[in-house]
C-alpha positions as CSV (number, residue, x, y, z in Angstrom):
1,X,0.0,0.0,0.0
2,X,1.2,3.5,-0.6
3,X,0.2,6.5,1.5
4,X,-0.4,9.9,-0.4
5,X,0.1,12.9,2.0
6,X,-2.2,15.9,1.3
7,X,-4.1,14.1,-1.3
8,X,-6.3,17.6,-3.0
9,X,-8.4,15.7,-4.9
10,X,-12.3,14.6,-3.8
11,X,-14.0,13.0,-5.1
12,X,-11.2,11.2,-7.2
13,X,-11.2,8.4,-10.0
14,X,-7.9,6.4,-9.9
15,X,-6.5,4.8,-12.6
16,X,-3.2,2.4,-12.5
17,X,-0.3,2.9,-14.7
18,X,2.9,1.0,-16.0
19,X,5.7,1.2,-13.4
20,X,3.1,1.2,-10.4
21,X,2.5,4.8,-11.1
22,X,-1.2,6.0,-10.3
23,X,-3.4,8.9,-12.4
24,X,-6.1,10.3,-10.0
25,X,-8.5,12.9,-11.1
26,X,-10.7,14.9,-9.9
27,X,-14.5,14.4,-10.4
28,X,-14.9,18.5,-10.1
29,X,-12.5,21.6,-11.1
30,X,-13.6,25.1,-11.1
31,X,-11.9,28.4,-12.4
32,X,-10.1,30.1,-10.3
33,X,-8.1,33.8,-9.9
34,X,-5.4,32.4,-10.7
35,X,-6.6,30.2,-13.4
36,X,-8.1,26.7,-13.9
37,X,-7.7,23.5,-11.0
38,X,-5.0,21.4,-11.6
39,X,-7.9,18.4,-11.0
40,X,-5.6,15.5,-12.0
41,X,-2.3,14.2,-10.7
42,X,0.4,11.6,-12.0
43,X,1.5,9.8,-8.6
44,X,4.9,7.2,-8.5
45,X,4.9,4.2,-6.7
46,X,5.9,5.8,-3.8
47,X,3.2,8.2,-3.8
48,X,5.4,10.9,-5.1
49,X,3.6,13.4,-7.2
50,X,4.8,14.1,-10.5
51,X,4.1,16.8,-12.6
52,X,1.0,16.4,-15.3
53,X,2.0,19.0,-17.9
54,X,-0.8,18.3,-20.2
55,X,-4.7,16.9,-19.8
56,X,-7.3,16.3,-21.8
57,X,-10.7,14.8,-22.2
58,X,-12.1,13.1,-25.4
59,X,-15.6,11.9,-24.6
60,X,-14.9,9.6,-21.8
61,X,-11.5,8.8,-23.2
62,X,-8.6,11.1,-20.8
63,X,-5.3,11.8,-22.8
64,X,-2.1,13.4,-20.6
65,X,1.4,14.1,-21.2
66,X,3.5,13.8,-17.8
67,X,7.0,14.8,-16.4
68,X,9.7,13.3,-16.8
69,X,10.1,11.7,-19.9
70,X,6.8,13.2,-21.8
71,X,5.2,10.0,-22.6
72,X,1.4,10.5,-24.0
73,X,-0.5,8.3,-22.2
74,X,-5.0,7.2,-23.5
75,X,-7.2,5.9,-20.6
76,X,-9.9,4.6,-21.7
77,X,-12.6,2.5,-19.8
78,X,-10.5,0.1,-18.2
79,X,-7.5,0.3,-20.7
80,X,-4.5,2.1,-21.1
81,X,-2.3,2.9,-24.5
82,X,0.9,4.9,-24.4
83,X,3.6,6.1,-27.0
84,X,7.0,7.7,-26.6
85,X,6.0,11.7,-26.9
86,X,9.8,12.4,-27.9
87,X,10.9,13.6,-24.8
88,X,8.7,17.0,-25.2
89,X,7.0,19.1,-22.5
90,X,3.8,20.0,-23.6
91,X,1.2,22.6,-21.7
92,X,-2.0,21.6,-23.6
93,X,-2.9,18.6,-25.4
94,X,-5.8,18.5,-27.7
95,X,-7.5,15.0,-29.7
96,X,-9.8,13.5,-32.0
97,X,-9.8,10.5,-30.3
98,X,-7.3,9.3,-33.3
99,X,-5.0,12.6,-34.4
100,X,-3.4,14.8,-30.9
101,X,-1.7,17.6,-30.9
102,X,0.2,19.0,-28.1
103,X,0.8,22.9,-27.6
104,X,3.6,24.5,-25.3
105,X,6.6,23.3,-23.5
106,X,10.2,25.0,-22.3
107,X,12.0,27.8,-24.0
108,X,12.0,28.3,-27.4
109,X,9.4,25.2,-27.8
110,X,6.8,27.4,-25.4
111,X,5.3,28.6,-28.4
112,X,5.4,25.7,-30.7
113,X,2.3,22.9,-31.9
114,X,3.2,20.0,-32.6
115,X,0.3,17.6,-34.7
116,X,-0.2,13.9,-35.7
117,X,-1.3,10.4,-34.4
118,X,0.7,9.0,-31.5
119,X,2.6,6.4,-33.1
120,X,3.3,8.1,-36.3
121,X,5.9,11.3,-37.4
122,X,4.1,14.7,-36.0
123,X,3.9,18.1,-38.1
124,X,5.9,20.8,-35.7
125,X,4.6,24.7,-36.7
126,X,5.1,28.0,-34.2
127,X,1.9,28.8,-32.5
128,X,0.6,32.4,-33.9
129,X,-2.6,34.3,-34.4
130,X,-5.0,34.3,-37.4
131,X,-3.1,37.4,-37.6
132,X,0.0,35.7,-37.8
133,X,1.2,37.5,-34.5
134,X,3.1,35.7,-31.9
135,X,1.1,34.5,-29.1
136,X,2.0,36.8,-25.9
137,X,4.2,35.1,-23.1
138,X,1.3,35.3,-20.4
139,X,-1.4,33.7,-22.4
140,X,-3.7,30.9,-21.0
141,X,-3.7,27.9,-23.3
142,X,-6.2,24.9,-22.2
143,X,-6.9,21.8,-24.3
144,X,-10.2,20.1,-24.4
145,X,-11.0,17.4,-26.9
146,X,-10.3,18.9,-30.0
147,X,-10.1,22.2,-28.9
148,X,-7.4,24.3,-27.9
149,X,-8.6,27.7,-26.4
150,X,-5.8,30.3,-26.3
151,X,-6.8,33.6,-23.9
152,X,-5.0,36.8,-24.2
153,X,-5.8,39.8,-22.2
154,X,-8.4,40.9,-24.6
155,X,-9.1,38.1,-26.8
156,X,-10.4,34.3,-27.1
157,X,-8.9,32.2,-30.0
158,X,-10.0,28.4,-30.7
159,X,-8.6,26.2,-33.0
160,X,-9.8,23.3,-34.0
161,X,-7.6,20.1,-34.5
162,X,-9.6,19.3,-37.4
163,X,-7.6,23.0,-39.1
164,X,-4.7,21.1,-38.6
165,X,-3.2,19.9,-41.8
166,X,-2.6,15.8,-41.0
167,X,0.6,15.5,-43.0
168,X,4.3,17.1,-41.5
């Protein structure tokens, strides 16, 4: 058995993963001043949390991408299916339930999207507005299903993974 101190999440599903790690998430999130719950946590086997960079929901399919090595990782029902996500932070993940695409990451990647099924070569463009202006450093990017929802201080932008061209 493995204790988890200062567990935040009620009321949680749990779902196992390879290595003995655990994924629980949260059954409720709400916005907050400071921005969105984190409502979902990657724990080891020794009930370490590690860091969830990316989370998304697809029906009743949940995709994530998770510190260390930036696997992406499908639960669905009672299965799990995961492929090497090249070593790549990722801040948002959007899907399609076939094609993903995951927005964000460290340094000159924070701006970057990259596109394509899981176990197949991904397209890699810079993130920009249908303006063709950079995004700004502070803005709040949040992927759900195929969505990715990009705030500014002034303005909403959505794109759909289905805009996405499907070949790199």
């Amino acid at each position: 058995m493995t204790t988890i101190h200062d567990f935040p999440l009620t009321p949680p599903a749990v779902q196992p993963l390879p290595d003995g790690r655990v994924l629980a998430v949260g059954a409720r999130a709400r916005w907050r001043q400071d921005g969105q719950d984190r409502n979902a946590t990657i724990y080891s086997a020794d009930g370490t949390a590690l860091a969830a960079e990316a989370l998304s929901v697809d029906a009743d399919t949940a995709w994530t991408c998770y510190y260390t090595d930036f696997p992406i990782v499908r639960v669905h029902e009672e299965a799990l299916t995961g492929w090497h996500g090249g070593g790549a932070a990722a801040n948002a993940l959007i899907t399609d339930g076939s094609r993903i695409a995951l927005y964000g990451g460290y340094g000159a990647d924070r701006d970057h999207l990259v596109a394509g099924r899981p176990d197949a070569e991904h397209r890699r463009m810079p993130g920009r507005t249908p303006g063709g202006q950079k995004l700004p450093v502070d803005a709040l990017v949040i992927g759900r299903g195929p969505d990715l929802h990009i705030l500014t201080y002034a303005d909403w932008y959505r794109l759909d993974l289905s805009d996405v061209a499907a070949e790199p």
